[in-house]
N, C-alpha and C positions, 0 to 999 in steps of 0.2 A: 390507749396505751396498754391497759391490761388484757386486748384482744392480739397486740400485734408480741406480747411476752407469752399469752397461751401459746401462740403461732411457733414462733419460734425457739421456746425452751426444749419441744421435744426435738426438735433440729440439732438442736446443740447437743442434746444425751443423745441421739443418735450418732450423729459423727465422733464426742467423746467413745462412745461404746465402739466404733471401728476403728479407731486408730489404739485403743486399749486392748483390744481381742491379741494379736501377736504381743503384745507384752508384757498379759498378766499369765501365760505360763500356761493356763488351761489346755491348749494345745502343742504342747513341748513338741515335740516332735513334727506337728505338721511346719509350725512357724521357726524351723532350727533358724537362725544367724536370719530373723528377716529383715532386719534393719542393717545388718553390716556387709553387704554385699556390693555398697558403691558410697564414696565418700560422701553423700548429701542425706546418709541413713533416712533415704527412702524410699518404703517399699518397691521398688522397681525391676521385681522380675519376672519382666513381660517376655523380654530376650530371650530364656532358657525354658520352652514348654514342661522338663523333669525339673526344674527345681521346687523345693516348698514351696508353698505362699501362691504360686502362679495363675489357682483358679482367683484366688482370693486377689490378686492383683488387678488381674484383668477385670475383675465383677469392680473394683474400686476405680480404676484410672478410665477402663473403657464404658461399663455400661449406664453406671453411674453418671459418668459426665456427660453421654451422651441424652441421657436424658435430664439433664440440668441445660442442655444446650437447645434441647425441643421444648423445654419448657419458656427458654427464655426467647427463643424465636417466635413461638406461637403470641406469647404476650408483646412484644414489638412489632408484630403482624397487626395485631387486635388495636394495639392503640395507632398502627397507623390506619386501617381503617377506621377507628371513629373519627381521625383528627380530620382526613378526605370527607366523611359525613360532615362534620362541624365547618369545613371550610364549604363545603357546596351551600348548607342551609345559609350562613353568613354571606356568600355572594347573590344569592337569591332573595333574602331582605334586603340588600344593598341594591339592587335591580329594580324591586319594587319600592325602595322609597324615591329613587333614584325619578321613575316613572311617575310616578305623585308629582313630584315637583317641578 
């Protein structure tokens, strides 16, 4: 427990700390109105290359996710080949007990 809480709290202050950057003001000016620009006040301005926020949008919605989506394929790759390993070795005891008897 106290390995998968080290794991994850910096996760958690990292994402607090991105979704807090536009709203503690530090950047007044890059982040003007970055939440009010569409009724679901979410960052979302991919559509306008000149508006505020846009480099910062796209490093949040596109690169971001896109490597949350490589990571998550590459580990569903991984456990389908071990599960292909695990089932060949179990048909091959089965073979050979099979042949024993």
């Amino acid at each position: 427990m106290s390995t998968a809480v080290g794991l994850v709290s910096p996760l958690w202050l990292f994402s607090f700390l991105l979704s807090y950057l536009p709203l503690s003001g530090l950047l007044r000016n890059y982040f003007h109105d970055f939440y009010g620009t569409n009724a679901l006040c979410m960052p979302l301005q991919i559509d306008n290359p000149y508006e505020a926020g846009c480099e910062y949008s796209f490093l949040f919605f596109v690169l971001l996710n896109t490597l949350v989506f490589a990571f998550i394929f590459s580990a569903y790759w991984k456990m389908l080949l071990t599960i292909r390993q695990s089932a060949m070795s179990l048909r091959t005891n089965q073979e050979n007990q099979d042949a024993i008897l």
